[in-house]
C-alpha positions as CSV (number, residue, x, y, z in Angstrom):
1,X,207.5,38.8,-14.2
2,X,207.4,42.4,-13.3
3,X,208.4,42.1,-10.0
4,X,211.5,39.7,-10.7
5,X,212.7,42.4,-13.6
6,X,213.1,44.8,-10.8
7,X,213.5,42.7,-7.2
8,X,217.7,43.6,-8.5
9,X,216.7,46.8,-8.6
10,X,214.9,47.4,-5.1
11,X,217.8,45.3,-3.4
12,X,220.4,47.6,-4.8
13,X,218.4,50.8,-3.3
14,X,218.0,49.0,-0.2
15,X,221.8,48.6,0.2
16,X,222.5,51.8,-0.9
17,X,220.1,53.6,1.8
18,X,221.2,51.2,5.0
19,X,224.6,52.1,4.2
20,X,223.9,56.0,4.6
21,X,222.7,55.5,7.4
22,X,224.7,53.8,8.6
23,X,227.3,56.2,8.0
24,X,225.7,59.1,8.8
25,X,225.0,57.2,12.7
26,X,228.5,56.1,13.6
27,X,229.8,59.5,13.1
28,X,226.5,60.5,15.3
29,X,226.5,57.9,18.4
30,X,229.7,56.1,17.5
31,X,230.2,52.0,16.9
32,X,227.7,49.4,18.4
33,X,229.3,46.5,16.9
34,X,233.1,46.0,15.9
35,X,233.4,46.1,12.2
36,X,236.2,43.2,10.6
37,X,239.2,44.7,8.8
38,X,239.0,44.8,5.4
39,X,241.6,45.2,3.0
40,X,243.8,47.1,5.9
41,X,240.6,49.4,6.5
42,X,239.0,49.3,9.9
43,X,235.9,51.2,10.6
44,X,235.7,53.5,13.4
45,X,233.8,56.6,14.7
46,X,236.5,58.7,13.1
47,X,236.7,57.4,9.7
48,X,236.2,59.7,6.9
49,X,233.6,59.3,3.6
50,X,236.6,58.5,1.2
51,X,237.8,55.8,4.0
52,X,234.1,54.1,3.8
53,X,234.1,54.0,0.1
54,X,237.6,52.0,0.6
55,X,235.9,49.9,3.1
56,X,232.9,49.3,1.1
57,X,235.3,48.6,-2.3
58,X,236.8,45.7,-0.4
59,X,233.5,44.0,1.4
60,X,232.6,44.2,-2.2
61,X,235.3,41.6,-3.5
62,X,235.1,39.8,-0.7
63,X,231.4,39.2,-0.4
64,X,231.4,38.4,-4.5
65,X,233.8,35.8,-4.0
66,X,232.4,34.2,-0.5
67,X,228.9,34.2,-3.0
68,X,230.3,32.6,-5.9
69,X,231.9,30.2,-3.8
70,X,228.0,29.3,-1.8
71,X,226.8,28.6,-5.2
72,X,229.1,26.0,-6.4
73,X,229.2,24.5,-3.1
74,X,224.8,24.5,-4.0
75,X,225.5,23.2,-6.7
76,X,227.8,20.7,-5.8
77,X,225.3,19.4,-3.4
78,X,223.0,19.5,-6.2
79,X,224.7,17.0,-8.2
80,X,225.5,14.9,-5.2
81,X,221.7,14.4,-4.3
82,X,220.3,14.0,-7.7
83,X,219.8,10.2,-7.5
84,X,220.9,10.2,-11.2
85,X,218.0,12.4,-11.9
86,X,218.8,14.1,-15.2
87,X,216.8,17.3,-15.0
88,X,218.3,17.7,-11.3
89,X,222.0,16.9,-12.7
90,X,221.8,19.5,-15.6
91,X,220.3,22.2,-13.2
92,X,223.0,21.3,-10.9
93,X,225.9,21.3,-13.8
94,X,224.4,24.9,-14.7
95,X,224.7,26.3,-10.9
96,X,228.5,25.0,-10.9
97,X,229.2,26.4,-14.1
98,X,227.9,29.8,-13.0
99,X,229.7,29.8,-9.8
100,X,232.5,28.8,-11.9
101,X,232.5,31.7,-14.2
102,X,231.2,33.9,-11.4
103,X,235.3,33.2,-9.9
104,X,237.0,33.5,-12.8
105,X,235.0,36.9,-13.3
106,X,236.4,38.1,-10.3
107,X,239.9,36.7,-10.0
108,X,240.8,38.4,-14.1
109,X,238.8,41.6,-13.1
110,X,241.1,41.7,-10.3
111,X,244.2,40.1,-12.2
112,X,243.4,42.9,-14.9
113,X,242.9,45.8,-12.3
114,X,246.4,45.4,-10.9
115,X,248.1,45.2,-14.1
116,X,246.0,48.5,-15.5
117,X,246.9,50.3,-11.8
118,X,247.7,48.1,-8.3
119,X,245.9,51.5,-6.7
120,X,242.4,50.1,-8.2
121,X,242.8,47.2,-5.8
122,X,244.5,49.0,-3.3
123,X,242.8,52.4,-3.1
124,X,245.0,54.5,-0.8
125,X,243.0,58.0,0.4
126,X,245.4,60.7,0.8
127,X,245.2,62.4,4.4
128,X,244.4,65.8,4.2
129,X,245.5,67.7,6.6
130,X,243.2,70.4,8.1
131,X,243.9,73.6,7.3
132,X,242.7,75.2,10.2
133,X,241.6,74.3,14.2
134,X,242.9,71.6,15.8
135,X,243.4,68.0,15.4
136,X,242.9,65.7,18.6
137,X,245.0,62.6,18.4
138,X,244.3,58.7,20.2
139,X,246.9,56.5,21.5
140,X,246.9,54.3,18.1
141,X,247.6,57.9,15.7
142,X,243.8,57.8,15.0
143,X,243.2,61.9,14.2
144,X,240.3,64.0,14.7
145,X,240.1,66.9,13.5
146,X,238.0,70.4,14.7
147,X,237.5,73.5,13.3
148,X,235.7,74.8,16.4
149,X,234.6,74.3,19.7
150,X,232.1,71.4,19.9
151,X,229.9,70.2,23.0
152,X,230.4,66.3,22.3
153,X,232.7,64.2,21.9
154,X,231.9,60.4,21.5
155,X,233.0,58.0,24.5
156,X,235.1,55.3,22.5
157,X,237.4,58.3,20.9
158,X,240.2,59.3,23.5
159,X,242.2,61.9,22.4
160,X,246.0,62.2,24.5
161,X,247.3,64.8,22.2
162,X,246.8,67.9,20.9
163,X,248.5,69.7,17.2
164,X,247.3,73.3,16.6
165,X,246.9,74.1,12.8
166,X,245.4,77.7,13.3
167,X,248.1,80.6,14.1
168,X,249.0,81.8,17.1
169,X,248.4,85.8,17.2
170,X,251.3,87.9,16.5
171,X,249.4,90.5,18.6
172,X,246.8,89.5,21.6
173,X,245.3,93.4,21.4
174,X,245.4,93.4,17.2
175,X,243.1,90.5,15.7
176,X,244.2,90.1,12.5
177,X,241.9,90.9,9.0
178,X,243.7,88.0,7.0
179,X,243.4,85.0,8.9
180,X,242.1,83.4,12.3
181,X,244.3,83.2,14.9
182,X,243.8,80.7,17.9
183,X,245.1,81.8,21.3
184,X,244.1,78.3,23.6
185,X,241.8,76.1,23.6
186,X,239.9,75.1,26.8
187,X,239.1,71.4,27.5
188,X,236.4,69.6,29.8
189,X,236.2,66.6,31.1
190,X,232.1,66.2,30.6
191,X,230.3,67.0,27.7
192,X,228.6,70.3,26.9
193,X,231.7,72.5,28.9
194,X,231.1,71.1,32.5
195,X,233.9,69.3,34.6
196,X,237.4,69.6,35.3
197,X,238.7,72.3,32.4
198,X,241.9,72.6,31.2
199,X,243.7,74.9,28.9
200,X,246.4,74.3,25.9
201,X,248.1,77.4,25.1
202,X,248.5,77.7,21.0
203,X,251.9,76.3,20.6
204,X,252.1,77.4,16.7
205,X,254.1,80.3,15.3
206,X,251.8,82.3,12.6
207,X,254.6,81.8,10.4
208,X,255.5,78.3,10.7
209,X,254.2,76.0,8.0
210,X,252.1,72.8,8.8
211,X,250.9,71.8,12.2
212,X,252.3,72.7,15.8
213,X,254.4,70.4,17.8
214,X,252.1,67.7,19.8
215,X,251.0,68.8,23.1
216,X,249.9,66.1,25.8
217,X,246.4,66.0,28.0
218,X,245.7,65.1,31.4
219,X,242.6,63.2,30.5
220,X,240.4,62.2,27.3
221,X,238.2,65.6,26.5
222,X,234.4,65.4,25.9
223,X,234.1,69.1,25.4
224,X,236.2,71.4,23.7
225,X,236.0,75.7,23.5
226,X,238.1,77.8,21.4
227,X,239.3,80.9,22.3
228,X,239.9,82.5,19.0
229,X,241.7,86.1,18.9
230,X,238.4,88.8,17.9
231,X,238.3,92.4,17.7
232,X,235.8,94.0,20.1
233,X,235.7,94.5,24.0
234,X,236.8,91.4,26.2
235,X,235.8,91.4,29.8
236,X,237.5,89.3,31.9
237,X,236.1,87.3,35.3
238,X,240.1,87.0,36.3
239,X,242.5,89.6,36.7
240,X,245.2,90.3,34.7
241,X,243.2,88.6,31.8
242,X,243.7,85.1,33.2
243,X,241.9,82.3,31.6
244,X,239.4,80.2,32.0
245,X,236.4,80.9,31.5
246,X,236.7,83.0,27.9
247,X,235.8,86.2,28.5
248,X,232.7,87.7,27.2
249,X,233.5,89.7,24.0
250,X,231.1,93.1,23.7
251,X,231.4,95.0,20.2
252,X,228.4,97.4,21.1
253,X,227.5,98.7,24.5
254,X,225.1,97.1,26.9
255,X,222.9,98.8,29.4
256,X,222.5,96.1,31.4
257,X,225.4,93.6,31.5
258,X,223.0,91.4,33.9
259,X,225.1,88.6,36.6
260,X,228.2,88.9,34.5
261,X,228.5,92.5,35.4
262,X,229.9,91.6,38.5
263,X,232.3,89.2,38.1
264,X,234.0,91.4,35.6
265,X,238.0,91.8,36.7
266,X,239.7,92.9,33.9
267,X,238.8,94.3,30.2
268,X,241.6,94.8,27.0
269,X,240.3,96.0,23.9
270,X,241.4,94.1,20.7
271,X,241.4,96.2,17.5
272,X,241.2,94.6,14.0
273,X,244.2,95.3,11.6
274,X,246.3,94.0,8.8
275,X,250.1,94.1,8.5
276,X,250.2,95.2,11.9
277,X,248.2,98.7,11.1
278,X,245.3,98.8,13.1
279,X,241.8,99.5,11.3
280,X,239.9,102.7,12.3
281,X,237.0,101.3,12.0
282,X,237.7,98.2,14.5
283,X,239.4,100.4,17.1
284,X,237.8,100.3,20.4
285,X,237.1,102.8,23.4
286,X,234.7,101.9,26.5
287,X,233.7,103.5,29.4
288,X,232.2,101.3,32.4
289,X,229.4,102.2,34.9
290,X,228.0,100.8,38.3
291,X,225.0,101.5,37.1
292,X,222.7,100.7,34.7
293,X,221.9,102.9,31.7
294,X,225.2,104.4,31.6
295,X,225.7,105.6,34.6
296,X,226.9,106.2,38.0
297,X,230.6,105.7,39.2
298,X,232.6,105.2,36.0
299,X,236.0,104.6,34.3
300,X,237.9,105.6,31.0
301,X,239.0,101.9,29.2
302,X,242.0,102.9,27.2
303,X,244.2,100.0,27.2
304,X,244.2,96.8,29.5
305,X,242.9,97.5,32.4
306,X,242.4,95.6,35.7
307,X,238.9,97.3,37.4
308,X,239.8,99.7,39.9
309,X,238.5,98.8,43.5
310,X,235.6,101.5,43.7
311,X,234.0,99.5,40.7
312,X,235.0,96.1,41.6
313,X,232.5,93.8,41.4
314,X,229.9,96.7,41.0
315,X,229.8,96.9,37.1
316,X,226.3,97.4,35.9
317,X,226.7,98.7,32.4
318,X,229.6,99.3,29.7
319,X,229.3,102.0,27.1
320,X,231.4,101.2,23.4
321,X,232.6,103.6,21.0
322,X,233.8,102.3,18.5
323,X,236.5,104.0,15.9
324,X,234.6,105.9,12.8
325,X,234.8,109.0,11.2
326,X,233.7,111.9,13.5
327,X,231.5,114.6,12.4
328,X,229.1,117.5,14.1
329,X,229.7,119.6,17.1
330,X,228.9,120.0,21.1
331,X,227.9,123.1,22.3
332,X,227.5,124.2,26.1
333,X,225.2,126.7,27.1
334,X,224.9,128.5,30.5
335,X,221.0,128.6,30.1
336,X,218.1,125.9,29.8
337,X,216.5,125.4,26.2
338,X,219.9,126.0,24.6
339,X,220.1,129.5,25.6
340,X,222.9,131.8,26.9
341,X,222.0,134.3,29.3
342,X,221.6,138.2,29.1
343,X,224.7,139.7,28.3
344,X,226.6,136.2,27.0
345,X,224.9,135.6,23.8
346,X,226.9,134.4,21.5
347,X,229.7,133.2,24.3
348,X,228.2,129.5,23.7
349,X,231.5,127.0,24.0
350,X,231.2,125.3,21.0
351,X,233.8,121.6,21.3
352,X,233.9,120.8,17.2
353,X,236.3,117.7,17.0
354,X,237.2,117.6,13.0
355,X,238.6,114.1,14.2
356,X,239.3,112.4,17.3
357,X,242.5,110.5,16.0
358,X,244.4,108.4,18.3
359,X,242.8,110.0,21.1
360,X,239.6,108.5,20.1
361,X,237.7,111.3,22.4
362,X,238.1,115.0,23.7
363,X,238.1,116.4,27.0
364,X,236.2,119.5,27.8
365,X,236.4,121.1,31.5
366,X,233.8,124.0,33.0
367,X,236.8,125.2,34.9
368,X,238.5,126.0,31.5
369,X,235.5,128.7,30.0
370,X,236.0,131.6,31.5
371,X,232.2,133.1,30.4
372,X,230.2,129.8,31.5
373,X,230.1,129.6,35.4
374,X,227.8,126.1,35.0
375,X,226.0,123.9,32.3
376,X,222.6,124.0,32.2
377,X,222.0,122.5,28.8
378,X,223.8,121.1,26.0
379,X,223.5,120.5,21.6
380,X,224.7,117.6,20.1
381,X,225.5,117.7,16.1
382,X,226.0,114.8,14.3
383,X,227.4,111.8,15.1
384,X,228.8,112.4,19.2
385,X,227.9,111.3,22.5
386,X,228.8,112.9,25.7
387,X,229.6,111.7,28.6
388,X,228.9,114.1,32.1
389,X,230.8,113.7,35.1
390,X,230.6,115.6,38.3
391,X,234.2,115.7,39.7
392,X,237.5,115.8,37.5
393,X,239.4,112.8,36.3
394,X,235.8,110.9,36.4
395,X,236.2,110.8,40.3
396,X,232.4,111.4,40.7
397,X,228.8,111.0,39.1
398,X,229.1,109.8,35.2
399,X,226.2,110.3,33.1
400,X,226.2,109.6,29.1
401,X,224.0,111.7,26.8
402,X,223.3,110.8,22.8
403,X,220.3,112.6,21.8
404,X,220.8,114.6,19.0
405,X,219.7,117.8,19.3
406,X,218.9,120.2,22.2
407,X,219.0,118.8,25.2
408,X,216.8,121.0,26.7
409,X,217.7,121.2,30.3
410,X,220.5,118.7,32.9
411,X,218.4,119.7,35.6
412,X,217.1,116.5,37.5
413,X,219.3,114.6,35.3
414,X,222.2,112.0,37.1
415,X,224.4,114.7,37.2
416,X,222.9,118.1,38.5
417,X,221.7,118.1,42.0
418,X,218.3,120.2,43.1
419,X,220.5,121.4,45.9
420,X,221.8,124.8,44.8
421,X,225.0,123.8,46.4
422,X,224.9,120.5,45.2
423,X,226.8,118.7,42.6
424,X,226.9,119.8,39.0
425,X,228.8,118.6,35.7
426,X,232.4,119.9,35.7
427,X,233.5,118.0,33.1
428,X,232.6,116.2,29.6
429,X,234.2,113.6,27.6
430,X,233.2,113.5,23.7
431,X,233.2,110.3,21.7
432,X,232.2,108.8,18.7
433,X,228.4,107.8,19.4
434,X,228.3,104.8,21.8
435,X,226.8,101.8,20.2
């Protein structure tokens, strides 16, 4: 008795849980069978929750009526078999007048649905359109949409056009506070980034309303990267900042840039603003090395750049300042252990940038003292780094030094030669510290 009062009970869970997952694996591993339309609804690997419940509403009605219709056709039978029995003839008479009722149930539920509202029999989901991304388009209309990059798209959904929703930046070197901003996307023809790539420029003006114009594709993506506009330090494998691969995007230095250091072609820095005022705090300076920890041969990376040919394709390490309020002082001394000797005390050259501004670093040349005939140690207050070089213009041996305090002595550092007439630092460039 138990058991019958809730077998309902158990089958309704049951439903309930095979259709989750059901839903949950067609979005997953796409369609193994081919669902029948119902009610104008068709289910396919791109149909939405609100869409299912639709689908569901109308399989519902359906299924009721095809029911109520398999019991009076029992009981039909039933009454046709009974042999005149009269216990078999009234059970009979009671599974037709079920099925009976069962129809009329469903035909004035529906009759009164439609006259309360035709959208209760008729449930229309409103589209909504993404706000942001892309959306991938089939040859039937069938949308997709994608607020990033993903590694996998299902086999039975071929997408032959493309609308951008995200902006296009006003700026390629200012990355805006406010909003994302898409430059291209990059799309492969295997899954997980490999094959044949292709690239969509963003087609949609940051202040246009709705989506971009439809762009065609070559071929049906399984793979799709984003190149979104982002603040920080973007190195290149092409030159002239030619696309693809996306570019590795560095906001802190990196002592060892590993395999990637190599291929490097071309670097632009993209600051972070708003209203087309760049950000202090997101405004970018790098210096690159052919060595690892900072240096060897270097460069000064003010502004797009293309690598010069004395570091191409020998880039080991890229030092980052980025832009913050400055603070603390340099001081050069012509003695070890942060001393002066006899006869210049207190002719120490003290470099004491209140800010770096626009500049976003100082420039101080040995040629320039006229007391200090050579470096042999150097101070560091606050928050500074300083970068050594052996020739002007940063022509010869670069060396960066951070540590705060006394730096005791540059002999048998990078930069200072045990040969007396060997090489020495003749010039230093001060930054905010390198991250």
């Amino acid at each position: 008795m138990k058991l019958n009062k809730f077998f309902p009970i158990l089958i309704i869970i049951f439903f309930l849980f095979s259709i989750s997952i059901f839903l949950a694996s067609a979005q997953e591993r796409g369609l193994e069978v081919q669902y029948p339309i119902m009610g104008g609804e068709e289910i396919t690997t791109s149909t939405t929750i609100a869409e299912y419940a639709v689908y569901v509403f109308n399989f519902s009605i359906v299924l009721a009526a095809i029911i109520a219709f398999a019991v009076l056709i029992y009981g039909g039978f039933r009454y046709v078999t009974s042999s005149g029995n009269p216990i078999v003839m009234g059970d009979a008479k009671k599974w037709i007048l079920s099925a009976i009722i069962g129809l009329a149930l469903i035909l004035f539920s529906y009759i009164m649905l439609n006259i309360i509202n035709a959208n209760f029999i008729n449930p229309e989901v409103e589209v909504i359109e993404p706000v942001g991304g892309i959306l991938l388009l089939d040859e039937n209309g069938v949308p997709k949409p994608l607020a990033d990059g993903i590694a996998e798209i299902p086999e039975d959904f071929n997408a032959v056009t493309i609308q951008f929703f995200s902006p296009m930046p006003k700026n390629s070197l200012l990355a805006d506070i406010k909003k994302q901003e898409l430059i291209s996307i990059f799309y492969y023809s295997e899954t997980n980034f490999q094959g044949d790539v292709e690239k969509v420029e963003n087609n949609k003006s940051s202040d246009s309303d709705g989506p971009s114009a439809e762009q065609g594709l070559s071929f049906p993506p399984r793979s799709i990267a984003f190149f979104w506009l982002e603040s920080g330090v973007h190195l290149y494998e092409k030159e002239n900042f030619e696309t693809p691969p996306i570019p590795k995007i560095s906001k802190s230095g990196e002592k060892n840039l590993g395999d990637i250091g190599s291929k490097i072609k071309s670097i632009s820095l993209v600051n972070k603003g708003e209203d087309g005022e760049t950000i202090f705090e997101e405004y970018y300076t790098a210096v690159i090395f052919e060595d690892t920890d900072y240096q060897g041969q270097c460069d000064l990376v003010l502004a797009p750049y293309n690598v010069v040919d004395r570091l191409k394709e020998k880039i080991s390490s890229i030092a980052v300042a980025k832009g913050t309020e400055i603070y603390g002082d340099v001081i050069f001394y012509d003695k070890e252990n942060c001393e002066m000797e006899k006869g210049n005390e207190g002719k120490e050259y003290r470099y004491s940038p209140d800010t770096l501004g626009d500049l976003r670093y100082g420039v101080v040349k040995l040629k320039d003292m006229i007391d200090i005939k050579q470096w042999m140690s150097i101070k560091i207050n606050g928050n500074l780094s300083v970068l050594l070089n052996t020739e002007e213009d940063l022509k010869g041996r670069c060396a960066v030094f951070d540590q705060i305090g006394c730096i005791s002595s540059l002999k048998g550092t990078y930069v200072f030669s045990s040969d007396p007439e060997g090489f020495r630092p003749q010039e230093a460039y001060i930054f905010s510290s390198f991250k």
